[in-house]
C-alpha positions in Angstrom: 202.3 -54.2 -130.0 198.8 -53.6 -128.8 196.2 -52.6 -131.5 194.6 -49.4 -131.4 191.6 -49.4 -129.7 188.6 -47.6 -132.4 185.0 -46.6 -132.0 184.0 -50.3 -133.4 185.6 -51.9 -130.7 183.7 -49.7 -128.3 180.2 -50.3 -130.1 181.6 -53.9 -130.4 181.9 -54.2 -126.0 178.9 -52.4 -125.8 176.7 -54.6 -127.6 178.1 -58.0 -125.9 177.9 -55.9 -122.5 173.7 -55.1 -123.9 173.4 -58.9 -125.0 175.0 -60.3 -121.9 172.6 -57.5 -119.6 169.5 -59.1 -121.7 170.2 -62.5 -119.9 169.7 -61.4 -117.0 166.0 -61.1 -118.1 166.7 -65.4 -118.7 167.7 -65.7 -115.3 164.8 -64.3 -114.4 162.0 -66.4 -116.6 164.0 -69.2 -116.3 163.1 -69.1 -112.5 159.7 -67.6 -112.8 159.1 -70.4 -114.3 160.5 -72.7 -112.7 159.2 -71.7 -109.0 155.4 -71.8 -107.8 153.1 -69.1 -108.6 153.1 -67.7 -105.6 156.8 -66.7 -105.6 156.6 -65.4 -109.3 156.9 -62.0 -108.1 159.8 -62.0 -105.7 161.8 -63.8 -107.9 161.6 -60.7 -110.4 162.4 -58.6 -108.0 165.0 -60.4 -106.7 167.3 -60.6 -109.9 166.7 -56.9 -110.6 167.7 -56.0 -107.4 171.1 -58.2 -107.5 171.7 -56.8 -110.8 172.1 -53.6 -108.8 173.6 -54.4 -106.1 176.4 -56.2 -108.1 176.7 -53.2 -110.2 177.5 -51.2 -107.0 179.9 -53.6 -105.6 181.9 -54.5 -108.5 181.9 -50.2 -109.5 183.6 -49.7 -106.2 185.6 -52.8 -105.1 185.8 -56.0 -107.5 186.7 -54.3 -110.4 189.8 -53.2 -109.0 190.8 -56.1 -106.6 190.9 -58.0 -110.5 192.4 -55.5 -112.1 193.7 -52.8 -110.5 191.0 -50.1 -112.1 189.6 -47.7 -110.7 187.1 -44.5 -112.0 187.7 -42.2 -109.3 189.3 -39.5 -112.0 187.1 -37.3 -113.9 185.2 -37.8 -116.9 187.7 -36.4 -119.1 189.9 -38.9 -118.3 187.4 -41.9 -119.0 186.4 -40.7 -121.9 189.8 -41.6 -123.4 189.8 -44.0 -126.4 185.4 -43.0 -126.7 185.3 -44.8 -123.1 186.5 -48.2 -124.0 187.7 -48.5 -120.4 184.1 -47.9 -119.5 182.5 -49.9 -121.8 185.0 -52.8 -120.8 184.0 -52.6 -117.1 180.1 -52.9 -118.1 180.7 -56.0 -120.0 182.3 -57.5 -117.4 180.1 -56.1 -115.1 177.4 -58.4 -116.7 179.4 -61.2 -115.7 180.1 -60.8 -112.3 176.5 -59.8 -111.9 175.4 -63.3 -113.7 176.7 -65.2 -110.0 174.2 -63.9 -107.8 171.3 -64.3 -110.6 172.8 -68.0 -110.9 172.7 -68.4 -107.1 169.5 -67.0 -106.9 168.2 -70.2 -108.9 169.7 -72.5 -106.5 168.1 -70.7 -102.9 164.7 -70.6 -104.2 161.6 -69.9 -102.3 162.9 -70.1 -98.8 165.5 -67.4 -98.3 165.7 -64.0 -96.7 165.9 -61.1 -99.4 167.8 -58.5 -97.3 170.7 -61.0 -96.1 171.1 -62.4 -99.6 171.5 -58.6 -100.9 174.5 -58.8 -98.7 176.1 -61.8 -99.9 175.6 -60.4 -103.0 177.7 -57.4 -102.3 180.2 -59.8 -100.9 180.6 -62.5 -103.8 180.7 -59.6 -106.5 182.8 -57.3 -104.5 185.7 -60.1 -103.0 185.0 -63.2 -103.6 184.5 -63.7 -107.5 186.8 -60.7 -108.0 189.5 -62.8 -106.7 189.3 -65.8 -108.8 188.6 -63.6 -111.3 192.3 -61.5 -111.3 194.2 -64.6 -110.5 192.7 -66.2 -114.2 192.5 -63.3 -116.2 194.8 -61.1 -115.1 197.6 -63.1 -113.5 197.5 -61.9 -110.2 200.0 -63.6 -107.2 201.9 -65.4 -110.3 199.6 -68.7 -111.0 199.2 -68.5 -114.5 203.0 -67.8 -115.1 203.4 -71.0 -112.7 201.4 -73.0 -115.3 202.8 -72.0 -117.8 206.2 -72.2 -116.5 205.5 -75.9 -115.2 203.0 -77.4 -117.5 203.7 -74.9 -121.0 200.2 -73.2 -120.7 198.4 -71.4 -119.1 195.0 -71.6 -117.4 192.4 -70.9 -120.1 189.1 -69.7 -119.8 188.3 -67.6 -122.7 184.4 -66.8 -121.5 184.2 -68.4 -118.0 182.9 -71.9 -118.1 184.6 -71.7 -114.8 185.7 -67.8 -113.4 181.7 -67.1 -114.0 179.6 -70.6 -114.1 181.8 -72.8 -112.0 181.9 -69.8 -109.7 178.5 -69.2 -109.0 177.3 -73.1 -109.1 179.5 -73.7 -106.5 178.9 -70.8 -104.3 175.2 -71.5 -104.8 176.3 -75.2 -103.1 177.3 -74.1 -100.3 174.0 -71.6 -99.8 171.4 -74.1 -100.8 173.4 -76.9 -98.4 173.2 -74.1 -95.4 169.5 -73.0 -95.9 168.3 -76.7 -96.3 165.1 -77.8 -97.8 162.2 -76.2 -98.6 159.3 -77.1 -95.8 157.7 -79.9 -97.3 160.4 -81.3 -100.3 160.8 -84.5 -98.8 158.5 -86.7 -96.4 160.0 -87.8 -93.7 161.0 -91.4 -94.9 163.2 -89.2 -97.0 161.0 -89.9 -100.5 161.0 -86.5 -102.6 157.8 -84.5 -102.8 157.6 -82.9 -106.5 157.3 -79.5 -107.1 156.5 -78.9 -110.6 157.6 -76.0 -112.7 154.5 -73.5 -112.1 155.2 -71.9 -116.0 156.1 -74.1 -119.0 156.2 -71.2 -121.2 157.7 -68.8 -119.1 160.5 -71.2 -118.7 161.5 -71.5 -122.0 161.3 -68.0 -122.7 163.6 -67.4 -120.1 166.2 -70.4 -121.9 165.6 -68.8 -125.4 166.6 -65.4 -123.7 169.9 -67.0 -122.2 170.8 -69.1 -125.2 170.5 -66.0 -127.7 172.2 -63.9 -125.5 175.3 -66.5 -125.1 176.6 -65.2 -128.2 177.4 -62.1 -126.6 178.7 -64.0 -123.7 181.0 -65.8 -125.7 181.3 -63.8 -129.2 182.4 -60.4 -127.5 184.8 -61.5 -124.9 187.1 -61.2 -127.8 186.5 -57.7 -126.4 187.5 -56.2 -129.8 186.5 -56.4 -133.3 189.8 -57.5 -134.9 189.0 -60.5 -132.2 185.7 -61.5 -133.5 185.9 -65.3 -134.7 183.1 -67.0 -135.9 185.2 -70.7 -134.7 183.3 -69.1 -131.0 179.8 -68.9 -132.7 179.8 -72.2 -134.3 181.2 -73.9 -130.9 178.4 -72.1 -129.2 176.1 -73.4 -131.6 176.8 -77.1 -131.4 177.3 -76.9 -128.5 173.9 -75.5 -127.9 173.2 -78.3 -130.0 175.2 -81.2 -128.2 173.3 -80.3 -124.8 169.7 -80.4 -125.9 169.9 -83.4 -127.8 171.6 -85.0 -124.9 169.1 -84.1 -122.0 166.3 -84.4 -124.7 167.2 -87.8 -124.7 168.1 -88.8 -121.2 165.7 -86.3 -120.0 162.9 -88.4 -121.6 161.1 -85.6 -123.0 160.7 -83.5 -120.0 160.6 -79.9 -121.1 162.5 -78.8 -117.8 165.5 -81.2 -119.1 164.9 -79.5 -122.8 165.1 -76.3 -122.1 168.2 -76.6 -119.3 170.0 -78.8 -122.1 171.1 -76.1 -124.2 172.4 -73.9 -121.3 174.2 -76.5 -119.7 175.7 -76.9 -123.2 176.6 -73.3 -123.0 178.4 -73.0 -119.8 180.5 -76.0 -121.0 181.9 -74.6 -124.0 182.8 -71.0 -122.7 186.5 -71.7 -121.6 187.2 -73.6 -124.9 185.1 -72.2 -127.3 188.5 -70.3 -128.9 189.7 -73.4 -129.5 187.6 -76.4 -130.1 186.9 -77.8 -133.7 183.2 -77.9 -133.7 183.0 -81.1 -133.6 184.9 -81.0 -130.2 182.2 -78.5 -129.3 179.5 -80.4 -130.4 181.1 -83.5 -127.7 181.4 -80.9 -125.2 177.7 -79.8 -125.2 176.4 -83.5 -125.4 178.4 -84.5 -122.1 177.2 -81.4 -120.3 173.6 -82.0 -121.3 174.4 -85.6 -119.6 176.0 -84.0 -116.3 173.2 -81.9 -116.4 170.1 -84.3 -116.6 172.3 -87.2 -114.3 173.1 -84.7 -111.7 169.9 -82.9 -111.1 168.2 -86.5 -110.5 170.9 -87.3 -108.5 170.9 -84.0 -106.6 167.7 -83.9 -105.7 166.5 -87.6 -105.0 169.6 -88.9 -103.8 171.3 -86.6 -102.1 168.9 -84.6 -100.6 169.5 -81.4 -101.5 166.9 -79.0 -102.6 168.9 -77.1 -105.3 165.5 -75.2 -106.9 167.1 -74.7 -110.5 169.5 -77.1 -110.1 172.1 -74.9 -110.6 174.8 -76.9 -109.2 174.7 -79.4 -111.7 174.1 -77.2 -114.8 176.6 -74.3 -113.5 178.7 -75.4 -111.4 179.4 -79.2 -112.6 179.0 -78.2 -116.2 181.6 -75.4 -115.8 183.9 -77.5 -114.2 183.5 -80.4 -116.8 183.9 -77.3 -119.4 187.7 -76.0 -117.8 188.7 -79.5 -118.4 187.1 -79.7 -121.6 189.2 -76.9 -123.1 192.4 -79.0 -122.0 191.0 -82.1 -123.9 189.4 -80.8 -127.1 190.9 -77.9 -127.4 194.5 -79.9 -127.7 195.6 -80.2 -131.4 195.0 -84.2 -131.4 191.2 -83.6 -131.5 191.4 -81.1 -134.1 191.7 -77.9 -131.3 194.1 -74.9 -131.9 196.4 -76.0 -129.0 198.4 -74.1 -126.6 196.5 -75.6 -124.1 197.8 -78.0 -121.4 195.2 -80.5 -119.7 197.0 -80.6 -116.3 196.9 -76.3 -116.2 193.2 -76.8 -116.6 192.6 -79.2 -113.9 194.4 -77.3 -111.3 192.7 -74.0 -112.8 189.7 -75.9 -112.4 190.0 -77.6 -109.3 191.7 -73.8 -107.6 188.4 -72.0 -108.9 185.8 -75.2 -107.1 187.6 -74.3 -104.2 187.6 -70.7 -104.2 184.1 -70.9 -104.9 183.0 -73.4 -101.9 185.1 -71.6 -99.3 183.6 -68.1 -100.0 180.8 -69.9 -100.2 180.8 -71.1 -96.9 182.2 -68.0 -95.3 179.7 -65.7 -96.3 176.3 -67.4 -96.5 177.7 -68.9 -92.9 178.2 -66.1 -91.5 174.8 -64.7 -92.6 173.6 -67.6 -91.5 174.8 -67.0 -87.7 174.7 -63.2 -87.9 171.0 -62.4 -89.2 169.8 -66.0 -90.8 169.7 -66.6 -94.1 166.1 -68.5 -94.1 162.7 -67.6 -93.3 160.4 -69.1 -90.7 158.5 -72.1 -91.3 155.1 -69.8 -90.7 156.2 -66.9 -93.5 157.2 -69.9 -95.9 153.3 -71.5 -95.4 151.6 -68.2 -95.3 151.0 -67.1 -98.7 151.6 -63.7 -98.9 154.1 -63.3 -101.4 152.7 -61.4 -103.8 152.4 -58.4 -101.6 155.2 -55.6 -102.9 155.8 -54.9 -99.1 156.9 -58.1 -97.8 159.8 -58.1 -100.1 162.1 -56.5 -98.3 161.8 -58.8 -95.3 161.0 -61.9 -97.4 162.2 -62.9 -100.5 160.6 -66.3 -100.9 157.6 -67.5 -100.2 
């Protein structure tokens, strides 16, 4: 029988949908911060125009494709049960909205601002929403496959993989088609650093994103009879687990620091329910690890100019955080059960590819369309800070 939905519930949504809107204000330091001075400003605007873009785009289109919801009726009938419905679609608004700010981080100071408003609409409207209804609300009969085949479903209870592995992976696929920024790597292939421009700035924006993770993960009980504070402890240690672990491997480097705890974060989303802390605590330390391992490995190695690195913190961590649930969230490391490790490797594994493929459709299409990437004489110029080249510039 479904509990009655109260007023507290709707102040309860409403608050995690505030908390998880304030993060978006992370995103944004995070990558001020990150980025050189002179492309301070269009990263600002850059996130607050996503934001509203997404808002648009999940309103009229990914909302319903997850779940079958639209607000085309009048107000009297949303205002049913004080608006919960509403309230429900702004939290996960804030959300859907996070995968553009997360690839925003990845595309960094060389792409087009108008085209990536467009792949914005795209990913929030279709892409996302897609993965989205086939892992939380069991759309074309996956999650009744797992749990008819394996015992259990697919579990994600705050979207270590429908959000972060989502957007890290899409971002992937952008950063891999816009290439390097002019002048990352010399031409025998050694990497040329580009050093965070703002220390503090950065850690404001992580201290922004790590507070506001309790609403992330806290409220996606999405009611107050479903508060548990097993979610805020895991997200504390696992907080925890991931700074310690890229503090160390990191060697001090207050980029690593600050990134620790987030990748931490994303890790323990889809478990969070369910992990003893302890399992949490694990969880968080391995992710700071991915995190610190990748990003070296990303960049120097591979080649690929991934600003934030936001493949490795979102969209490696997130995966390593799906399977996560399926190993500490299983009753022989102290988890609550009802989990099965195989459901969460093909729930996993079915999200990565989601993720690439839309990925690769839309930025590729940009890319032939309208080009997603600015000349090599508007990236050198130096005329970023100027309000009226953003709409035909976003990075510098």
């Amino acid at each position: 029988m479904q509990a009655l939905i109260t007023s507290n519930d709707v102040l309860f949504v409403l608050l995690g949908a505030i908390m998880v809107l304030a993060m978006h204000a992370g995103f944004a330091f995070l990558e001020v911060g990150t980025v050189r001075k002179k492309n301070q400003v269009n990263a600002l605007v850059k996130i607050m125009v996503d934001f509203s873009v997404s808002t648009i785009a999940y309103f009229f289109i990914g909302y319903s494709i997850a779940y079958g919801v639209d607000f085309f009726s009048g107000a009297e009938a949303l205002s049913v049960n004080n608006g919960f419905a509403l309230v429900k679609f702004f939290f996960l608004l804030t959300f859907a909205a996070a995968i553009p700010a997360i690839i925003s981080g990845g595309i960094a100071e060389r792409a087009k601002f108008n085209p990536q408003l467009a792949a914005t609409f795209f990913v929030v409207g279709l892409i996302y929403p897609f993965f989205e209804g086939i892992a939380w609300n069991d759309h074309y009969g996956v999650q009744p496959w797992l749990l008819a085949t394996f015992g259990a479903k697919f579990h994600d209870f705050a979207g270590s993989v429908v959000v972060h592995a989502m957007g890290g992976w899409i971002a992937l696929a952008a950063v891999v088609l816009l290439g390097a920024r002019n002048g990352r790597y010399n031409k025998d292939g050694r990497l040329h650093a580009y050093p965070p421009s703002n220390i503090p700035f950065l850690a404001l924006g992580a201290w922004i994103l790590t507070v506001g993770w309790f609403g992330f993960n806290v409220m996606s009980a999405q009611s107050i009879q479903g508060i548990s504070g097993l979610v805020a402890v895991n997200s504390l240690m696992a907080l925890v687990g991931g700074t310690l672990a890229a503090f160390v491997l990191g060697k001090n480097d207050p980029g690593f620091v600050h990134n620790g705890p987030l990748a931490g974060l994303v890790a323990v989303c889809a478990g969070s329910d369910l992990m003893h802390p302890l399992g949490a605590l694990m969880t968080g330390a391995v992710a700071g690890a991915i995190f610190v391992k990748a990003f070296n490995f990303t960049q120097s190695r591979l080649k690929i100019d991934d600003v934030l690195g936001v493949w490795p913190l979102h969209g490696l961590c997130g995966a390593w955080g799906g399977i996560a649930a399926g190993i500490f969230g299983s009753t022989i490391f102290g988890g609550r059960g009802g989990v099965s490790f195989v459901s969460q490797l093909i729930g996993t594994s079915l999200g990565v590819v989601i993720a690439v493929a839309g990925g690769v459709l839309i930025y590729g299409a940009l890319k032939r369309l309208v080009g997603i990437r600015m000349g090599q004489e508007e990236e050198f110029d130096g005329a970023d800070l100027s309000i009226h080249k953003i709409g035909s510039t976003a990075e510098d």
